[in-house]
N, C-alpha and C positions, 0 to 999 in steps of 0.2 A: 317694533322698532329695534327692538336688540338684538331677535333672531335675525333681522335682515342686516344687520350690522355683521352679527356672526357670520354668514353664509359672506357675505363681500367681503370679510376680511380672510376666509377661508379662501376663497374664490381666488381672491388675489394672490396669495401665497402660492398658490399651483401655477397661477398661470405666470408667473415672471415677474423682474425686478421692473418692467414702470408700475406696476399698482401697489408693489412693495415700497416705493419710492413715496404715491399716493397715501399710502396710510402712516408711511414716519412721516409725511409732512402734516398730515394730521394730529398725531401723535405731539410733534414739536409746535403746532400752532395751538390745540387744544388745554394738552397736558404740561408742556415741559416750559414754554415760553417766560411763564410766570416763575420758574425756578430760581430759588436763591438759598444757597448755604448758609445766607443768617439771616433768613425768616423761617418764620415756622415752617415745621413740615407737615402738618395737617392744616388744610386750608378746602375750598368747597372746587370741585373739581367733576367735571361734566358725569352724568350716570353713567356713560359709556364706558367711559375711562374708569370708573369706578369698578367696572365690571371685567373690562381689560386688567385692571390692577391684581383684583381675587385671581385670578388666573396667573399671576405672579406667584413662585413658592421660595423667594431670596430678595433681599432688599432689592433695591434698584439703584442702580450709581449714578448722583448726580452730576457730577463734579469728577474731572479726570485733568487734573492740570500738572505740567512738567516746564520747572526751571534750570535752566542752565547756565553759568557764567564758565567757559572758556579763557583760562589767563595764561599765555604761553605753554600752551599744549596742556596744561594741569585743567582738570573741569571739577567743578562743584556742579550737583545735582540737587535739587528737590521734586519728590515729588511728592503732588498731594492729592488727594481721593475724598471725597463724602457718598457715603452710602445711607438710602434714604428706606426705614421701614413702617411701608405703610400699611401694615396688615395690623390682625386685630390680636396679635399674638406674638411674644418674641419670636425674632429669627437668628440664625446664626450667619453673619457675614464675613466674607473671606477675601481680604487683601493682598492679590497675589500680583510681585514684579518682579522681572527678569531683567536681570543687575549683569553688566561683564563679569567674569568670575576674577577678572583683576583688579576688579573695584573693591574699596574698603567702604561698607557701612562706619559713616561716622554720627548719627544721629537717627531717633525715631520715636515720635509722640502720638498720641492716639487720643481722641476725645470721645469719651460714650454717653452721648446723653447728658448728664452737669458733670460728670467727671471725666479728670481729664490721667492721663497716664503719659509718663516719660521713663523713655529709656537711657539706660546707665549701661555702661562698657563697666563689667568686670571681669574678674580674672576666672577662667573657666575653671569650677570644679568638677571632681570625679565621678562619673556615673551612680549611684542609686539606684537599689532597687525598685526604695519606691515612689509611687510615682505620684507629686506632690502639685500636681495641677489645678489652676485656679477654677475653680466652675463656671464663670461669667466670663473667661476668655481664654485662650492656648496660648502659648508663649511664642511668640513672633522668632523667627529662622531661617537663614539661610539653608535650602535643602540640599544634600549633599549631592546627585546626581547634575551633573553640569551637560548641559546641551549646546552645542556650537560654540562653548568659548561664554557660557553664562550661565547664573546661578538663580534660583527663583527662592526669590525671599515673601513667605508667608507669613500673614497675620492672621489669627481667625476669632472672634470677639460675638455673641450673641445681646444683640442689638432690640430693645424693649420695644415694647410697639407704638407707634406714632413718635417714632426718635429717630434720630442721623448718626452715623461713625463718622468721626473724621478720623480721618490716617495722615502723617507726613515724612515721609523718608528720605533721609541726607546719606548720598555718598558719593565717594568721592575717586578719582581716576587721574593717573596720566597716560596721555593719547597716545599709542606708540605708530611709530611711521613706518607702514607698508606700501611698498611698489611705489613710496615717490608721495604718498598721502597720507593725512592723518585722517582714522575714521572714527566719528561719534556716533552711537546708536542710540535712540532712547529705543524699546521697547512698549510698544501701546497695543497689551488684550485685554481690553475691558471684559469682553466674551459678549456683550450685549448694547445696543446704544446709547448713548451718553448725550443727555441733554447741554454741558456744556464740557468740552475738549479743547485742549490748547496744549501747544507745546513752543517753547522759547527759546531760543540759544540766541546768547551775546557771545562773541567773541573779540580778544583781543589780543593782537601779536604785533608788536611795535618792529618788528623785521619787516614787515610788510605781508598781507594775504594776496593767497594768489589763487588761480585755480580751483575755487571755492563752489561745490555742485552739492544738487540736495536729488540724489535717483528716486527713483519710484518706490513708496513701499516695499521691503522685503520681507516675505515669507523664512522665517528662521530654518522650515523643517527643510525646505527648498530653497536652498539662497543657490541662485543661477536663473530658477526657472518660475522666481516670482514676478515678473513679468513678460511684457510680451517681448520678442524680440523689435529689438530697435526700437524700446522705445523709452525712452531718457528724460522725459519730462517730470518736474517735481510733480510731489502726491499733489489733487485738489487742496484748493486754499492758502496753499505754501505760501509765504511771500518772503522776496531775499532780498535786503538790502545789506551797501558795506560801502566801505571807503579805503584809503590807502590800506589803514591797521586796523577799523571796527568793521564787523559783521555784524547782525542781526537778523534772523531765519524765526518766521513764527509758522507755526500749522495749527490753523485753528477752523477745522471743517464742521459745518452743522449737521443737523442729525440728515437732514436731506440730500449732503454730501457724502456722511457715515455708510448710509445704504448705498450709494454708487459703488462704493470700494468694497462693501462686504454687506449682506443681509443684516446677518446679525451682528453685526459689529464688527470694529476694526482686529485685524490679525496680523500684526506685522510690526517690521521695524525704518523705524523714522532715521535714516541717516543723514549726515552731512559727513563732505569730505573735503579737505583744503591743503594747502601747501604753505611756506611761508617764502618769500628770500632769502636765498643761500648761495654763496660760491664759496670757492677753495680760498680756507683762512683756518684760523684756529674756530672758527663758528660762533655760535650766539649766544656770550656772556652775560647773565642778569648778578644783579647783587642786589639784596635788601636787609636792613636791619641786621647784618652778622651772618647771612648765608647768602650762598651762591650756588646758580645752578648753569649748568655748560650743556648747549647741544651743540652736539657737530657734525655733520652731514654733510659732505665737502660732492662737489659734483665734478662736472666736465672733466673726468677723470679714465684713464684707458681702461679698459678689464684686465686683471691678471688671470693668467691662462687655469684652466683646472685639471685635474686629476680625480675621476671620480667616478664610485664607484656602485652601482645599483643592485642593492639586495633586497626581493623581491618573494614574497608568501604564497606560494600555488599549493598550499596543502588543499585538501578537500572544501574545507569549509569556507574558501574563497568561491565554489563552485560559482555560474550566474555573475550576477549584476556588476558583482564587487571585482570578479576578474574583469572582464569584460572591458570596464572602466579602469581597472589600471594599466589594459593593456591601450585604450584609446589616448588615456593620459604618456603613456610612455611615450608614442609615437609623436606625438607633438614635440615633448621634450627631447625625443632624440634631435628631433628637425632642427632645435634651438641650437645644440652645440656647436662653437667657434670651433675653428677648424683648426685652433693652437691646444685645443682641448685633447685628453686621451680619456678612455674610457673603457667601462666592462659591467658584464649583469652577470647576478647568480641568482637561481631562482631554487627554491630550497621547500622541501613538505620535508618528509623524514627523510630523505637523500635530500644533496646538495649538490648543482649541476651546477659548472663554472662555462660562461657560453666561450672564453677564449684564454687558455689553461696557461696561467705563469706568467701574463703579461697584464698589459693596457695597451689599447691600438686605438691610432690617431683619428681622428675626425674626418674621412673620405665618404665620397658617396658611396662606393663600394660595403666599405664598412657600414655605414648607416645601414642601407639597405639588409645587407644579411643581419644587424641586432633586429631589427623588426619582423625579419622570420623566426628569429629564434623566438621573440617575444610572442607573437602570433600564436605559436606551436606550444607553446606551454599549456599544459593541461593541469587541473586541479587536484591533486590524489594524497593521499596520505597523513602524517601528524606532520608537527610544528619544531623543528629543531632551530630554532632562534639563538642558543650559543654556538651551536655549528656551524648556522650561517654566518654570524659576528668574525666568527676567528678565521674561516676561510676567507673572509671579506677584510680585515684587517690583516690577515697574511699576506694576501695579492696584492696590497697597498703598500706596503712595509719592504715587500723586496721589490717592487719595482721601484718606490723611490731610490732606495740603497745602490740597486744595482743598474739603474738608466742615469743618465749624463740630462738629468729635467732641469728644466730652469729654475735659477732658485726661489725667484720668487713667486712661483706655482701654489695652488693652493689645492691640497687634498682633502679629499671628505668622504663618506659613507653615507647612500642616503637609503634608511631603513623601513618597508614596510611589511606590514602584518596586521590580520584580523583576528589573532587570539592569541591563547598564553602557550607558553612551551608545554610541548607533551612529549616529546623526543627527547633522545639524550638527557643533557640535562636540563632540571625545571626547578631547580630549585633557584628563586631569584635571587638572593645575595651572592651567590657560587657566578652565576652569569652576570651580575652586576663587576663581581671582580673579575673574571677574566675579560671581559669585554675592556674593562681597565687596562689592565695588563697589556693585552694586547694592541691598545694603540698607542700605550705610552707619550698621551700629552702630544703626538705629532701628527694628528688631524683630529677633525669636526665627524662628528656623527650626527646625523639627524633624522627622528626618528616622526612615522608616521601610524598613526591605527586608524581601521576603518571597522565602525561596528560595534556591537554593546559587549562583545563577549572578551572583547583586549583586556589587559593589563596596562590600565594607564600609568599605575605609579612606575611601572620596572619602563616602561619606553622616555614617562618623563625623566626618571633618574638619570636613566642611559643618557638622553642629551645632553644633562644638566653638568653630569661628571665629565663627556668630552666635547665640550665646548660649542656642546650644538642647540637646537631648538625642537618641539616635538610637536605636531598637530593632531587632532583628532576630530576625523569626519563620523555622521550617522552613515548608515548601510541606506537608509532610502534618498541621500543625497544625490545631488550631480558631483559624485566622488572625483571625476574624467577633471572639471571645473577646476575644483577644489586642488588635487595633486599639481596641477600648471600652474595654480596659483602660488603656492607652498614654493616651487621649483624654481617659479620667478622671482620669489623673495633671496632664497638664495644661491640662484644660478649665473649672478654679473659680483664677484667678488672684485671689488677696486682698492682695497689696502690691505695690508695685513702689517701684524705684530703692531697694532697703533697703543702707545703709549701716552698718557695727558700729564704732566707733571705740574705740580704748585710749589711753590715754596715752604718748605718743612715748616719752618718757624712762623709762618703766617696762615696757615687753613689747618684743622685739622678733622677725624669723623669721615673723610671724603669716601663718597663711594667706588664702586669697582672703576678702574683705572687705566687696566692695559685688557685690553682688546686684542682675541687670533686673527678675526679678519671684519671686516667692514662690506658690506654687501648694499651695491647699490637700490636706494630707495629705502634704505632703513636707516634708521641714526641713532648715534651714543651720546647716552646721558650721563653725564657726571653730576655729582652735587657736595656738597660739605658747609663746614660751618668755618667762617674767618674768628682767627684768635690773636692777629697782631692789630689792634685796634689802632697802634699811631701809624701805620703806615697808610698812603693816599691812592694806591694802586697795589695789583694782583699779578702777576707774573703768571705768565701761561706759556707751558711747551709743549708744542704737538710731534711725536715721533712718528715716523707710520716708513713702509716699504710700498711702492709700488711698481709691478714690475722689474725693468731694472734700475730705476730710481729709489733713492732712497731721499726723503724727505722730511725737513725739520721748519716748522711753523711757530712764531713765537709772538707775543705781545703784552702789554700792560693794557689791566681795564681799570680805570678809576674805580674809586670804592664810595667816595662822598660828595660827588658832582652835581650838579643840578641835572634832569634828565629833560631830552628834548622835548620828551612825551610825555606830557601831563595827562594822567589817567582818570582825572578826578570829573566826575559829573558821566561815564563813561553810564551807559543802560546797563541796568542788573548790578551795579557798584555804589551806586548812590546811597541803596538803604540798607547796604550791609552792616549789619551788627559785629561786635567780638571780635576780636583780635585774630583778622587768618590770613596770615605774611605768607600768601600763596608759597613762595621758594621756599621756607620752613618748612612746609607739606609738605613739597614736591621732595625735601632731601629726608623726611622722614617717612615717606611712602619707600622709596628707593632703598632707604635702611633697611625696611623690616623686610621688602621682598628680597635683596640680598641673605640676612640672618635666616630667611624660612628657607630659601635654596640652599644655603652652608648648613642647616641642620637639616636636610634632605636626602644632602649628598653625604654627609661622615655613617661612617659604622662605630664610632664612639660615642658610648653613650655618656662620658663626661659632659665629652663635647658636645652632644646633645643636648644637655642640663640647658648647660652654659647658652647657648645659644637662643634656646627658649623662653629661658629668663628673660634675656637681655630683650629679644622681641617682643615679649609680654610688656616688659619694663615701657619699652616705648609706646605699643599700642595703646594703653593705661593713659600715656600720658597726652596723647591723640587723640583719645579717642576711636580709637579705631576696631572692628572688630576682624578677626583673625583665628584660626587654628586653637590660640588658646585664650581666647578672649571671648565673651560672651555678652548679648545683649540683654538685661534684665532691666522688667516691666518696674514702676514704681509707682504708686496711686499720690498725683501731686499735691489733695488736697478737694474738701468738699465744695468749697468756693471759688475754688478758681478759674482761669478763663479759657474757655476750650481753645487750642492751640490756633496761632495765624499764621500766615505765609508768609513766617519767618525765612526765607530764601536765604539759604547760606551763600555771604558772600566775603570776597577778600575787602581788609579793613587799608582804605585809601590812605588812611595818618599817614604823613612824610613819604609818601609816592613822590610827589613832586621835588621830594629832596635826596629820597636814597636810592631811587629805583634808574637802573640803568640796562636798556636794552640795547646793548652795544654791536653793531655786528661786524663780525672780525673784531678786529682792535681800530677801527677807525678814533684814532684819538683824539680827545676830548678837549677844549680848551685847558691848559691849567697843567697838563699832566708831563711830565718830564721826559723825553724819549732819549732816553741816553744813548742807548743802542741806534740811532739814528743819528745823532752829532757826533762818530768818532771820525776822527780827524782820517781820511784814505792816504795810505801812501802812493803816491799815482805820479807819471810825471807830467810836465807841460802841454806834454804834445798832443793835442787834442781838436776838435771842431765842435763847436758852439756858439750860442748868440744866433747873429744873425745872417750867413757865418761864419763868425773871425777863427782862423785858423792859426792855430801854434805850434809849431813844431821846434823843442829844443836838440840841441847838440852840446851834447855837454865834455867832450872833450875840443869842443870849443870854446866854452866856457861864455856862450851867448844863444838867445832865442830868433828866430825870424817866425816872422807872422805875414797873413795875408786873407783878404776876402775873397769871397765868391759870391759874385752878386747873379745865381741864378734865379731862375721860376717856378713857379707856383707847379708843386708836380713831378720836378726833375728829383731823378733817381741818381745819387753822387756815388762813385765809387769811391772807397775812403781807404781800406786795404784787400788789395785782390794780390793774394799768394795761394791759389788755389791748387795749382798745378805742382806746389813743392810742400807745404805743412796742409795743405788744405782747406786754409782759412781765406773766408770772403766776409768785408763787412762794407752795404750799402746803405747810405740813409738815403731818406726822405723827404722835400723839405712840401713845405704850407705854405702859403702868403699872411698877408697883414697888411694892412694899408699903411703908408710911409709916416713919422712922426710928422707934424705941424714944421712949416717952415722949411724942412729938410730936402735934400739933394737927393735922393733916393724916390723912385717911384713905388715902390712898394720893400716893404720888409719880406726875407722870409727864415724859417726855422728850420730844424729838423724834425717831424712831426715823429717820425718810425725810423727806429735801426731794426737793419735787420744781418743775423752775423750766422754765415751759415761754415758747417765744417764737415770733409766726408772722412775723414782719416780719427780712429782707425772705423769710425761706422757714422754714416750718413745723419746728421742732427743740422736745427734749425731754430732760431731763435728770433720771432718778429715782436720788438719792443715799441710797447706807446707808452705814453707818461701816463697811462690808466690799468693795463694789461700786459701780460707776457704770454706769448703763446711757448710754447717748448714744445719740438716735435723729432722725436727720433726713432720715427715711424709707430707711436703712440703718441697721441695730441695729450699737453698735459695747459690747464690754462689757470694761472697765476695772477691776481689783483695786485697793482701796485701799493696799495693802502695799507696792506697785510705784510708784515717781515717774515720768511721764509727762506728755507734754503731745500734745494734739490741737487742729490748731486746722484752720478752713477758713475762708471767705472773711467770715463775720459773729460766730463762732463762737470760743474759745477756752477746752477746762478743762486747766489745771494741777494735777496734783495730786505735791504730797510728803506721799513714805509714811507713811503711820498718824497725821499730823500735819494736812493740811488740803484743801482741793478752791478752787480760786481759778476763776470761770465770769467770762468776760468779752464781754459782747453789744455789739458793734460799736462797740467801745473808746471808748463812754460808759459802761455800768451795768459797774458789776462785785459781785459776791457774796463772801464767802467763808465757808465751811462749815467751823468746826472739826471735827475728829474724834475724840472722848473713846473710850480705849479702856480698862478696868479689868483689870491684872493678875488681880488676887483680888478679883472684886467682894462687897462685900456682898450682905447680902439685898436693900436696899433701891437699890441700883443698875445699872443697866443701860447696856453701850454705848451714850452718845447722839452727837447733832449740834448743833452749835450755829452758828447764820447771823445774819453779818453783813454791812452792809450798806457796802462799801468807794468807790466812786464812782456815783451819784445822777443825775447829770446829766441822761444818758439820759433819763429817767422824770418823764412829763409832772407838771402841777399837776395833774392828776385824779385822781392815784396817790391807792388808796386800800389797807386790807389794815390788819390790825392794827399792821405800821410805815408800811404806804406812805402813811398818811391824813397825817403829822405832815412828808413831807421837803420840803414847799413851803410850812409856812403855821408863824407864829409863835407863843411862848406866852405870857403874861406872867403875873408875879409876883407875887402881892399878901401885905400879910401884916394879920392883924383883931388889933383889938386885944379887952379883952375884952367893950370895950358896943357891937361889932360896926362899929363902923367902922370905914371902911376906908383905910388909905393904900397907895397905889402906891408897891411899891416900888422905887426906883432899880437900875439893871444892876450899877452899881457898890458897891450895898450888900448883895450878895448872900452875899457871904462875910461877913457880919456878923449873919446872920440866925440865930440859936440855933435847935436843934432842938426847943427846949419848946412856943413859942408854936405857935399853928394858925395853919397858913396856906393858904393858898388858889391854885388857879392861875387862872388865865383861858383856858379854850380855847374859839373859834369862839360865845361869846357865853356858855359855859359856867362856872359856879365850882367848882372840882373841890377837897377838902379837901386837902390833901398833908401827910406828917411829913418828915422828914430822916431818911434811909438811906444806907449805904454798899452798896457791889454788887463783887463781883471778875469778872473778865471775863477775855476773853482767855485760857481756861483758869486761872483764878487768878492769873494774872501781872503784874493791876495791877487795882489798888482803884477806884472810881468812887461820889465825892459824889453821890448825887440827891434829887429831892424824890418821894418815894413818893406811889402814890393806889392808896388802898383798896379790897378789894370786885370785885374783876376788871375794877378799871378804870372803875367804874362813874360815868359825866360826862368823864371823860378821852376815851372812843374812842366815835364816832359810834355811836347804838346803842346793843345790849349785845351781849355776849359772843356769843349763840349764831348772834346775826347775821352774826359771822365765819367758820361751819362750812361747810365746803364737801364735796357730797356725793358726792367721788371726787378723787384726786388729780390729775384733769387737768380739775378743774373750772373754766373760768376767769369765771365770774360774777365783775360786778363792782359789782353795787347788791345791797342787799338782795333776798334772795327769786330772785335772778336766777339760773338754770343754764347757763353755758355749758361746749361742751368742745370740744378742736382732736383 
């Protein structure tokens, strides 16, 4: 029976995965079924399996289980393992996970048999010669060679016979956002199969999840080509659920699923990928307990044009794959460039070949096409002169900004690649660290790339770290081609630059990196710090940034001790968190210490060195965290005590419900003061609003008249068309409503949309709702009313504070401004409107016409009849003496228009206005009639009757 056992279990193994499938289901229905981490592990188990087992020469792992809680991009991990040895003699078992290398170990316990072992963060001492290791286990480590952007942290522990290891491993990460996603990896090689498997993530983002996909297992050595093409379905057994702000993802395949995906076990990486809710605002402020953490990621945003520069390694030992692939990757990327782009490549062994000598040339097909022969024809020969290429590549950047007439708000870069270390010229790295300095003097981004085991990672990461750039590092048996369009897509749509985030001196202090060279769409900045003005009840937030030829400033208050909408309590994976973990506290001491390890990376002082080491240790210590000089040491907890549980690190819910605030933008909060939003506008009278009552003042009259229009649902009002002489057109919109109760009116209507367009001195457009701004001046730029911001560029300015008003100011003569009526509980008969007024004039020629613009250059006068029709004029100064009874009359433009005496509230009701009414829509008061004013699309700018025009 056991030889025929042998020979079908041989048999099957040759002949393909369904009989390999046939005997792990064997396997888990005989052997593994009965599996449990706290029962014994000698227990009576078929002969077969008994015989399969001797043929085991390494425990077996029972137990492979991975948690995760996910709380505003910040993640805690556990993970936990039991390895089972069931032979008749110690073994040695080997605990190995592949951690992101931007992950901080912050915990790690081990149980062997009745003892149990905890690990302690201490402060790293000095190598020893000798070498002082335990006999019954190795000291658990992150290994220094990093693979794709991760680190393999080993345990290795000899495990007595008829006994289990448990392992459990805490670390900890914040997500960062590429291409538009945030991506979680767990990593799962058992190397063999696992009777039970599972992996967890809770998430939670109180912005809202979006965009939430779980891909196919990926192959690390092969990320590109670890599946099939097209095909996008989660791994077996995945299952997703989620709601507005909770996610939940588990993968928990059996061993009969294990062998689908791999014979011997699973190889690869478990991702999940999401987005959250974001538009253009200061972004998504948290505050808990004394800290606060700020992401911002502002979208719907134009690109700013580039400048940039390709330095490129054809020495020999690119020879093969690695060229091959960066020339298949170039040609993509060239295809990408906007045609506001200029550009150039140098490809450099021990010469350096510049493909278009003392310039940058624009983005033509022409051009395209010849850099891709150049690239094409580059051949592999010689050494590595990588400062040669830096300063040649930094000189062609330096004089053609200087000496071209580029726009200014353009963004240059240097994007750098090479598969080895210098061997030309010079090689010595500090001499090429500083002149590479030197020569770009702080006025662009370098960003560097290696492909291959034989690079110089520290000189390419420094290199980026010193000019403001970022660095990648692919293996040589990659899809490198992938890989470089991916890197290029991170930063090849630049949409801000110079972005500055300011808080109040006296109220935060500790805050991390702050101003920002440029902002690259799909990626996002993190701020974080600790609050030290404890009486105060909100946080003042300034957003600077340049885009284009806008320049833009974002501002707002976040409550600090609000009730939060979002109650986080009872959330999965939060409920049985232990110990005190104020996630934003992580998150602003994670941020700390990767700043402090970048500043001592980047100085050649070694004071400053000391200094900054300390200080990172200081916090790590206090973190727990382990780092560069911090070290994780074993500690035996004790004879009795209890081998470790799955203790899942999680954040500690106390006072979530009272301090936590996931605010996005500054939509403000009940309770919170917006000063910046009730300053009083200096604006005058004359405006349209309501429903909609019209007011136009004359103030060297020293009196108002007013009047409605009672058009429809739809119509497009011209309101001022001076197109043809300052170039200003402003048309609203209006909406219906159904008429109040009782009322003479068949229906209500508003102005739903203005929209205020100008071509002088260059073509802009402004379409306003009581929810959104578009601004378009041949870059669409798109603005929340909710959010206080200002934009201005060089003829251009709108202001808006939140939910309160929009201030447009055209070359600081005309200005506008847009109330914003928003209804809590609206009735039936109202609807969010707009109301425009008209605040400085000047600007705006005597031709100015439009339902108000006909009246801001020409006078009215007064008259009042007596009743056998004659008429006396009346004086300016007898105006207030004029009783409402009598009929009177006005004088417009040779016209006698009837008028009564009415009052009007304005300003959102905030103040009352005398005027003399005229009846009938106005009917002798405005040139025309009424329908003479409809314009037959919002960017109509006629400006006579009958006339169409549009910009």
């Amino acid at each position: 029976m056991i030889l025929w056992l042998w020979l079908c279990w041989g048999f099957s193994t040759s002949a393909g995965q369904p009989d390999s499938e046939l005997m792990a289901r064997y396997l888990e229905e005989k052997l593994l079924a009965d599996y449990s981490i706290m029962e014994q592990v000698a227990r009576r188990v078929p002969r077969q399996a008994k015989f399969l087992q001797r043929l085991e020469t390494r425990p077996r792992m029972s137990e492979f289980t991975v948690k995760s809680t996910i709380i505003s991009r910040y993640a805690f991990t556990t993970v936990s393992c039991t390895m089972v040895n069931s032979g008749s003699e110690a073994r040695e078992g080997v605990f190995e996970m592949q951690i992101p290398a931007a992950a901080f170990i912050s915990n790690f316990t081990m149980s062997i048999g009745n003892k149990t072992y905890y690990g302690e963060v201490t402060e790293k001492e000095k190598k020893h010669s000798s070498d002082d290791k335990a006999r019954h286990k190795k000291p658990p480590s992150p290994t220094d060679g990093r693979e794709n952007g991760y680190e393999t942290f080993k345990a290795s522990v000899f495990i007595p016979r008829k006994m289990q290891a448990r392992f459990l491993l805490h670390y900890e990460e914040l997500l960062q956002r590429r291409l538009g996603k945030y991506e979680y990896t767990v990593s799962i090689r058992p190397q063999q199969l696992v009777g039970r498997l599972r992996v967890e993530v809770n998430i939670l983002e109180n912005s809202g999840i979006v965009s939430l996909e779980v891909p196919p297992l990926r192959n690390s050595k092969h990320k590109g080509n670890g599946k099939v093409e097209g095909d996008v379905s989660p791994p077996p057994s995945t299952v997703v659920g989620h709601t507005k702000t909770l996610a939940k993802v588990t993968f928990n395949p059996s061993v009969v699923e294990q062998t689908r995906i791999a014979r011997n076990g699973i190889l690869g990486d478990f991702i999940i990928r999401y987005d959250v809710n974001r538009e253009l605002s200061v972004g998504d402020i948290q505050i808990l307990n004394g800290y606060f953490v700020h992401y911002f990621a502002p979208t719907d945003l134009p690109p700013l044009p580039k400048n940039v520069v390709f330095v490129l390694d054809s020495s020999a030992s690119m020879v093969g794959t690695k060229l091959k692939q960066t020339k298949e990757a170039l040609f993509t990327i060239l295809q990408d460039l906007r045609p506001e782009d200029h550009f150039n490549i140098i490809g450099f062994s021990n010469r350096i070949k510049v493909w278009q000598q003392d310039q940058l040339v624009p983005v033509t097909p022409n051009n395209i096409r010849d850099a891709k022969k150049y690239i094409h024809n580059m051949s592999p020969t010689g050494g590595t002169n990588i400062n040669g290429a830096l300063q040649t590549g930094a000189k062609l950047l330096n004089d053609y900004v200087a000496q071209n007439n580029i726009d200014a708000r353009s963004v240059s870069l240097i994007i750098f690649l090479t598969d080895g270390r210098p061997t030309v010229g010079e090689t010595q790295t500090s001499k090429i660290l500083s002149n590479t300095k030197d020569a770009i003097r702080d006025k662009f981004c370098l960003f560097t790339i290696g492909i291959g085991n034989d690079v110089d990672h520290k000189l390419l990461e420094r290199m980026a770290l010193e000019n403001c750039g970022m660095t990648r590092h692919f293996q040589e048996d990659e899809d490198a081609a992938s890989h470089l369009k991916g890197f290029y897509d991170e930063i090849g749509t630049p949409l801000l630059s110079d972005i500055r985030i300011d808080y109040p001196e006296d109220n935060v202090e500790q805050v991390t990196q702050n101003f920002f060279p440029n902002y690259f769409n799909g990626s996002e900045i993190i701020i974080a710090g600790k609050l030290i003005n404890h009486t105060s009840d909100s946080l003042h937030v300034e957003v600077t940034a340049s885009n284009s030829k806008k320049y833009i400033l974002l501002k707002t208050d976040v409550a600090i001790d609000l009730p939060s909408r979002n109650d986080i309590r009872g959330v999965p994976g939060l409920e049985d968190g232990k110990g005190d973990k104020n996630y934003i506290e992580r998150a602003w001491s994670y941020l700390t210490i990767k700043e402090l390890l970048n500043s001592r990376l980047k100085t050649d002082d070694n004071q400053e060195k000391d200094y900054l080491m300390e200080k990172a240790k200081s916090m790590a210590l206090t973190y727990n965290f382990v780092t560069p000089f911090t070290v994780l040491k074993m500690r035996e907890a004790g004879l009795h005590s209890e081998p470790p549980q799955e203790d899942f690190i999680s954040p500690s819910t106390d006072g979530i419900g009272e301090k936590l605030q996931s605010l996005q933008g500054h939509k403000t909060p009940p309770g919170i003061r917006r000063q910046q939003d009730k300053q009083r506008i200096k604006i005058s009278k004359t405006s349209a609003d309501g429903d909609p009552h019209f007011v136009i003042d004359f103030p060297s009259s020293k009196f108002s008249v007013c009047f409605n229009i009672d058009g429809e649902p739809g119509d497009i009002l011209r309101l001022v068309s001076d197109h043809k002489e300052s170039g200003v057109t402003v048309n609203g919109q209006l909406i219906g409503a159904p008429a109040p109760p009782n009322g003479h009116k068949k229906h209500r209507t508003y102005f739903s949309t203005i929209t205020i367009l100008s071509n002088k001195p260059e073509r802009s457009y402004l379409e306003i709702t009581p929810k959104r701004i578009i601004l378009d001046d041949g870059e669409r730029l798109l603005l929340s009313c909710d959010r206080s911001a200002v934009v201005r560029s060089s003829s251009l300015e709108v202001s808006i504070s939140a939910n309160s008003n929009v201030t447009v100011t055209i070359r600081d003569t005309i200005s506008f401004v847009i109330l914003i009526h928003h209804y809590k509980k609206p009735a039936l008969y109202q609807r969010d409107h707009l109301g425009f007024y008209i605040a400085n004039s000047k600007g705006l020629s005597s031709d100015s016409h439009g339902l108000l613009g006909q009246f801001l250059n020409h006078d009215v006068k007064l008259l009042q009849e007596s009743l056998n029709t004659s008429r006396q004029q009346v004086g300016q100064n007898q105006t207030e003496a004029l009783k409402p009874n009598p009929t009177n009359t006005l004088k417009v433009k040779g016209r006698l228009v009837p008028v009564v005496w009415k009052q009007r509230r304005i300003y959102n009701g905030q103040q009352e206005v005398d005027c003399w009414f005229a009846k009938n829509n106005a009917d002798k008061l405005i040139d025309g009639s009424y329908k003479d004013y409809l314009a037959s699309h919002p960017f109509d700018t006629g400006t006579s009757f009958g006339t169409i025009n549009s910009i």
